[in-house]
Structures are given as structure tokens and as C-alpha cells.
DSSP file (Angstrom, degrees, kcal/mol; ACC not computed):
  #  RESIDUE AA STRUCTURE BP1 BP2  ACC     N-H-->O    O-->H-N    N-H-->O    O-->H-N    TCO  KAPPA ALPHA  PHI   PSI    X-CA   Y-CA   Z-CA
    1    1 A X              0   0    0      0, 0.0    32,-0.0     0, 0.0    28,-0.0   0.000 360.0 360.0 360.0 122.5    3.7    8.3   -3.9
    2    2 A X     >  -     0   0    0      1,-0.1     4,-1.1     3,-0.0     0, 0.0  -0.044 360.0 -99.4 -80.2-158.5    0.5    8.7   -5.5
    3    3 A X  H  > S+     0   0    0      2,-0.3     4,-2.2     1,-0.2     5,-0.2   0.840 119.1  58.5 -99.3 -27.9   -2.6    9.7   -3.6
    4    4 A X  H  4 S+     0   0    0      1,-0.2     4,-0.4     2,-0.2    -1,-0.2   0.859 106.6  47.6 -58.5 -20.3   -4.0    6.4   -3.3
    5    5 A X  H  > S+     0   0    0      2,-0.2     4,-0.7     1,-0.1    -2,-0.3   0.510 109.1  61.0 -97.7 -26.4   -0.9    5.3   -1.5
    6    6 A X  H  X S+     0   0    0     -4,-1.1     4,-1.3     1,-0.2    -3,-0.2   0.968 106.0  44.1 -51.4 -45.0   -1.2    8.6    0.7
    7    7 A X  H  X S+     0   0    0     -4,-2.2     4,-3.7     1,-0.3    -2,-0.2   0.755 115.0  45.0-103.9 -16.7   -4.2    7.8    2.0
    8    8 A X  H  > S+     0   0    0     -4,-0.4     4,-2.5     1,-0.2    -1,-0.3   0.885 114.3  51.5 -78.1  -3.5   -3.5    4.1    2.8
    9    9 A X  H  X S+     0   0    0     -4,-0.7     4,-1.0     1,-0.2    -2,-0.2   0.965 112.4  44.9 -74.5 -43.9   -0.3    5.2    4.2
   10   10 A X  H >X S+     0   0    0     -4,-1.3     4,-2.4     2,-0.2     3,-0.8   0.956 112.9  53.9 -51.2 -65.9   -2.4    7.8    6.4
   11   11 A X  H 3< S+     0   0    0     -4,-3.7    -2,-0.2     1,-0.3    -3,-0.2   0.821 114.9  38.2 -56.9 -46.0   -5.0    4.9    7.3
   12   12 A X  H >< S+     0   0    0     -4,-2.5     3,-0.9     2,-0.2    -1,-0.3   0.660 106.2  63.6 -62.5 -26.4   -2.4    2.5    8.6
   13   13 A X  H << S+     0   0    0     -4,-1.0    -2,-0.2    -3,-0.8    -1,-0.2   0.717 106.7  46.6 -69.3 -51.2   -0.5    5.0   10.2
   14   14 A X  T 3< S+     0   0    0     -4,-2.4    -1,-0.2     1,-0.2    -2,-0.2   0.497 108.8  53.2 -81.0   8.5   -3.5    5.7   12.4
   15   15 A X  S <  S+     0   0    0     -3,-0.9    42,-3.1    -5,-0.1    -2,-0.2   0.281  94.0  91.3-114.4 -19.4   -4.1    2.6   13.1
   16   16 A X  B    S-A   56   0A   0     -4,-0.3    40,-0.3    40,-0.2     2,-0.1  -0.334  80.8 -91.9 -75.2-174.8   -0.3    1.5   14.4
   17   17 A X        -     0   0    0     38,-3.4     4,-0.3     1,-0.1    -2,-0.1  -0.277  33.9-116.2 -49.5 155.1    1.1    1.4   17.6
   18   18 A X  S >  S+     0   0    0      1,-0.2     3,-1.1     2,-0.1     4,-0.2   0.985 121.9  42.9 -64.4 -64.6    2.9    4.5   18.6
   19   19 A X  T 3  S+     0   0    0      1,-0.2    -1,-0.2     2,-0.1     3,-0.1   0.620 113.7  57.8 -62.3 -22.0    6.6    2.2   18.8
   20   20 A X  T >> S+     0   0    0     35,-0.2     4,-3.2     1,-0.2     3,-1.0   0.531  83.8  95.5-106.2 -12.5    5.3    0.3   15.2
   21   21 A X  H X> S+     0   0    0     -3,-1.1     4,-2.3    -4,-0.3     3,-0.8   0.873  85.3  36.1 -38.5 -76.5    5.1    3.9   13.3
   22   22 A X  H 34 S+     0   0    0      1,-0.3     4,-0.4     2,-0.2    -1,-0.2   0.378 116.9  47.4 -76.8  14.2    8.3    4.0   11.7
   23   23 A X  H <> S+     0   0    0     -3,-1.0     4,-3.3     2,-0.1    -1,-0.3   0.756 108.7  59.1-114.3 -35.7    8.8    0.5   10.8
   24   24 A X  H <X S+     0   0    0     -4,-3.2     4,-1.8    -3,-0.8    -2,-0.2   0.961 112.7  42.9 -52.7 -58.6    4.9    0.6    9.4
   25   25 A X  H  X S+     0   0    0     -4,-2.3     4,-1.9    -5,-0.5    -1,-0.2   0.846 111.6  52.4 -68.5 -25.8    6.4    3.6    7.0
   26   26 A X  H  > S+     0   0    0     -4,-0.4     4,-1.9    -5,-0.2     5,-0.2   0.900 114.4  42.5 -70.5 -49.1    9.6    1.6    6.2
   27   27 A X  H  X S+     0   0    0     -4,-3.3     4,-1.0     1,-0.1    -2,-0.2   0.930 120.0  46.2 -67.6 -22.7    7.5   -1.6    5.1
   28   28 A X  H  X S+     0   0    0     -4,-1.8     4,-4.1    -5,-0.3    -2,-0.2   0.818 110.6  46.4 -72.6 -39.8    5.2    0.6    3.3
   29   29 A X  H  X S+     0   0    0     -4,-1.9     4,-0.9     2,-0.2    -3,-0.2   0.941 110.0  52.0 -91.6 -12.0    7.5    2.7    1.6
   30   30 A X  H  X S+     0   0    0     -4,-1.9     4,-1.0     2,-0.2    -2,-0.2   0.741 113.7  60.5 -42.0 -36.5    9.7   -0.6    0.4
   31   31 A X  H >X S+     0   0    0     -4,-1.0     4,-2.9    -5,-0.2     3,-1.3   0.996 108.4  35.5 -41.5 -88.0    5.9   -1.3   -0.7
   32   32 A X  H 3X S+     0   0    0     -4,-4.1     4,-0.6     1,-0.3    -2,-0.2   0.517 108.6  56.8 -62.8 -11.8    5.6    1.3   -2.7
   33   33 A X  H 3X S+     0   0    0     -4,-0.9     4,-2.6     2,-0.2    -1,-0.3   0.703 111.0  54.4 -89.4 -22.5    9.0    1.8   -4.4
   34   34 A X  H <X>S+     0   0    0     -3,-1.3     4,-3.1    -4,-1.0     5,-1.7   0.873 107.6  46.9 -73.5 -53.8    8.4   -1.8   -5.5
   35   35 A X  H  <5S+     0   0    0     -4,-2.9    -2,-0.2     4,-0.2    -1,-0.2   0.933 110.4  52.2 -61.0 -26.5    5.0   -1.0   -7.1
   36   36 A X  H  <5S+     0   0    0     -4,-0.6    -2,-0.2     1,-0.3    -1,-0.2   0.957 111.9  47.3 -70.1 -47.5    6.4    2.1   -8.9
   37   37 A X  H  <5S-     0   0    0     -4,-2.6    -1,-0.3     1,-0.1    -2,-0.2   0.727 115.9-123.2 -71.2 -10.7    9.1   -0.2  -10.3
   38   38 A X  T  <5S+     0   0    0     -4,-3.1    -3,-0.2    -5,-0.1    -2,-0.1   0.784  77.0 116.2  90.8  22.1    6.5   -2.4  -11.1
   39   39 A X      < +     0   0    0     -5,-1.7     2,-1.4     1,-0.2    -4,-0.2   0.553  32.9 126.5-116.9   5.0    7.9   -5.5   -9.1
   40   40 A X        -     0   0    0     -6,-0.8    -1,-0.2    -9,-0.1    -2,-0.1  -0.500  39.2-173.9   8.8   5.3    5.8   -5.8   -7.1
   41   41 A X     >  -     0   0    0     -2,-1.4     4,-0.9     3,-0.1    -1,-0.1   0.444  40.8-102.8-121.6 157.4    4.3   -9.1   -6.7
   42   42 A X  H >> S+     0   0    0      2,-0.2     3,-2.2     1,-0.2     4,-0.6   0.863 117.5  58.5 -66.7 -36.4    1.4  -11.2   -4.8
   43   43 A X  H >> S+     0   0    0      1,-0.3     3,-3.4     2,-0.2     4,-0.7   0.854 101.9  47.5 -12.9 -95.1    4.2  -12.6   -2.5
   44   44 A X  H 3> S+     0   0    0      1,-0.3     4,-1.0     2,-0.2    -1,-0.3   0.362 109.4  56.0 -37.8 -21.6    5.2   -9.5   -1.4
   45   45 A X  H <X S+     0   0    0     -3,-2.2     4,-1.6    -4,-0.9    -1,-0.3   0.498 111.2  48.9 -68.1 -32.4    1.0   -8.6   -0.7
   46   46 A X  H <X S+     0   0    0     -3,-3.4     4,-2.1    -4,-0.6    -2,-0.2   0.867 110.2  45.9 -85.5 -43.1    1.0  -11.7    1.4
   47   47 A X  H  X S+     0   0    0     -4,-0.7     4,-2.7     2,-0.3    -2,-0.2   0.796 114.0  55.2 -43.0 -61.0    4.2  -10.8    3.5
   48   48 A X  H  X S+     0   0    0     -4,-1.0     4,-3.7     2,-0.2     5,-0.5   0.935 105.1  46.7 -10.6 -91.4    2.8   -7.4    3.8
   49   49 A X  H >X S+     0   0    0     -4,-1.6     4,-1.1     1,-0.2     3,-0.6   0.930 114.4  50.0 -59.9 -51.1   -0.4   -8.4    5.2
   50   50 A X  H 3< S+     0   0    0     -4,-2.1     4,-0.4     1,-0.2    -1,-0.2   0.887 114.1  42.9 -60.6 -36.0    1.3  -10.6    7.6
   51   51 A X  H >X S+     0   0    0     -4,-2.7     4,-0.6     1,-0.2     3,-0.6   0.754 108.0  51.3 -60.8 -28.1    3.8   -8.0    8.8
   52   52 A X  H <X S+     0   0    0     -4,-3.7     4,-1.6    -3,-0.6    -2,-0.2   0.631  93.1  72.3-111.0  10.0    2.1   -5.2    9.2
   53   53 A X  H 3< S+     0   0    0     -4,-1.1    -1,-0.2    -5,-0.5    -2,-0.1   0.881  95.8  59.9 -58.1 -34.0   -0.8   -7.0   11.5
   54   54 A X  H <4 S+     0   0    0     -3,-0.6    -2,-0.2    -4,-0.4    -3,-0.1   0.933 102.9  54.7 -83.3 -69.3    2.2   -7.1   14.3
   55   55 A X  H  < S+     0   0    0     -4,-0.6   -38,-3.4   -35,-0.1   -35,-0.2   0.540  92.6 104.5 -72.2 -45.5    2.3   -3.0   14.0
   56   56 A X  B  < S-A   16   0A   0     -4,-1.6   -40,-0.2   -40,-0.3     5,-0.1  -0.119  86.6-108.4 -41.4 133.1   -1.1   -2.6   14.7
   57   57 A X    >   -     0   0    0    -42,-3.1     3,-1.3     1,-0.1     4,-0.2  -0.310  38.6-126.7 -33.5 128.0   -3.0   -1.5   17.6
   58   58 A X  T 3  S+     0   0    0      1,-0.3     4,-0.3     2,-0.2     3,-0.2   0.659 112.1  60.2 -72.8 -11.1   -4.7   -5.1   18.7
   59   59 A X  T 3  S+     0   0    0      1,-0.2    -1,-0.3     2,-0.1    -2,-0.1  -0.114 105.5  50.5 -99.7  35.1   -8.2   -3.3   18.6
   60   60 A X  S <> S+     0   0    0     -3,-1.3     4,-1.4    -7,-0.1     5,-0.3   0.076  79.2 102.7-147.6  -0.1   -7.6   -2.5   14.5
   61   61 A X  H  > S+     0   0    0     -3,-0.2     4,-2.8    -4,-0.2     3,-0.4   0.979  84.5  30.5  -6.9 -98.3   -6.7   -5.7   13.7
   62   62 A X  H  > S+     0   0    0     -4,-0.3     4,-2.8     2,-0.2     5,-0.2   0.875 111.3  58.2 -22.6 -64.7   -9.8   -6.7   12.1
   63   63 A X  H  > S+     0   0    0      1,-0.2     4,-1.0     2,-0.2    -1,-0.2   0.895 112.1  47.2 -57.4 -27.1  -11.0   -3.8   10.8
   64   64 A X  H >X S+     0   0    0     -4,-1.4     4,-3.0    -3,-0.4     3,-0.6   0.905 108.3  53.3 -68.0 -42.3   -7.4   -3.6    8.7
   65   65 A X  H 3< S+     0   0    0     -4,-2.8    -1,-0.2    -5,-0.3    -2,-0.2   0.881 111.3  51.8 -77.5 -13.0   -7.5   -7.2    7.5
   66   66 A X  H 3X S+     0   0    0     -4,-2.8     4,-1.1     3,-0.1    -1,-0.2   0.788 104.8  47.0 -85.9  -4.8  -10.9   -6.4    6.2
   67   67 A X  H <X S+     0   0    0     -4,-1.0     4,-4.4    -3,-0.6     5,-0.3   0.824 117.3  48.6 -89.8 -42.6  -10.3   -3.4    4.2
   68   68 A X  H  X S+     0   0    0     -4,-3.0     4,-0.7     1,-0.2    -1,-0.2   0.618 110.6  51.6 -69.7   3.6   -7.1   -5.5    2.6
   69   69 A X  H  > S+     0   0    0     -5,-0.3     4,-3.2     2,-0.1    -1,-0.2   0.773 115.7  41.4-102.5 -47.1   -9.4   -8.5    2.0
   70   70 A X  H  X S+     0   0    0     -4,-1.1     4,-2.6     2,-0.2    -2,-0.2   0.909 112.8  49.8 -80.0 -35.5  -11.6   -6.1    0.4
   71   71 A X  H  X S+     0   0    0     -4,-4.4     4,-4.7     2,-0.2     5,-0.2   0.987 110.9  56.4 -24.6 -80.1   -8.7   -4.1   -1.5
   72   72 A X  H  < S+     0   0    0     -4,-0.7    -2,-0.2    -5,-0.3    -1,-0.1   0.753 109.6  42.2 -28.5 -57.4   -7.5   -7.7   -2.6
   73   73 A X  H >< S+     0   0    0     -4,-3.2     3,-1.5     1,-0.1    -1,-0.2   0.991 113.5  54.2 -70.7 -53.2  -10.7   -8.6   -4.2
   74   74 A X  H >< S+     0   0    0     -4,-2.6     3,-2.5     1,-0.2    -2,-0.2   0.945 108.4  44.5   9.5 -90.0  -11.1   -5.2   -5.7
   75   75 A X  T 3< S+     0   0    0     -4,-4.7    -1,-0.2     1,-0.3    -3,-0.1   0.274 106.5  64.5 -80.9  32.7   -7.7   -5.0   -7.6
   76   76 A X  T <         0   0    0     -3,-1.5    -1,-0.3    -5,-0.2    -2,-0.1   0.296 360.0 360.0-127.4  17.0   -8.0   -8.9   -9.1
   77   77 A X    <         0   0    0     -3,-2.5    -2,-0.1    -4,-0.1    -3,-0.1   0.783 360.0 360.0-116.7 360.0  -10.8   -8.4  -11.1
């Protein structure tokens, strides 16, 4: 895991529920063994963001889907 992937891993992680922890690190790190191998794909970014909205705390919604909106635009240019 590089260090960018610490910190989101960290940032979501404080943001789930306490019961949605360990399924937040099991979609994340399936996440991340996929980027390493480089299969990775926008499907799987879309899936993502729709799964891991159910882990969250319902008052970190938002704030999550804007930092991945902003991610998203970020890494496509």
C-alpha cells in the first residue's frame, strides 16, 4: 500500500460506521490489490463509490462523495 492509499484508507476508515469497519477495509483492500496489478478499472471506481456510501456514517456522506468527485476529476486529466 502506498502512502496515498494509507491516508485514504485512514480518511474512510474515520468516516465508517463502527459495524462497516471491516468490510470498508475488505473493499478497499480488494481496491487496492487490483490497482497494484494494474486491473483496476472505471467500473470497479463506480461500484466502489456506490458501496462504500452504505459503510458510512449518514452525516459523512456528502463530505465523502465530494472528495471522490474531486479525486475523479483530478486523476482523469
Amino acid at each position: 500500500m502506498n502512502e496515498g492509499q494509507e491516508r485514504f484508507l485512514g480518511y474512510i476508515l474515520e468516516r465508517a460506521q463502527e459495524d462497516k469497519v471491516e468490510e470498508a477495509k475488505a473493499l478497499l483492500a480488494g481496491n487496492f490489490k487490483k490497482q497494484a496489478e494494474g486491473t483496476f478499472t472505471a467500473e470497479d471506481a463506480k461500484q466502489f463509490a456506490i458501496k462504500i456510501i452504505t459503510f458510512l456514517k449518514p452525516e459523512k456522506v456528502e463530505e465523502v462523495q465530494a472528495v471522490m468527485k474531486q479525486f475523479a476529476q483530478n486523476s482523469s486529466h
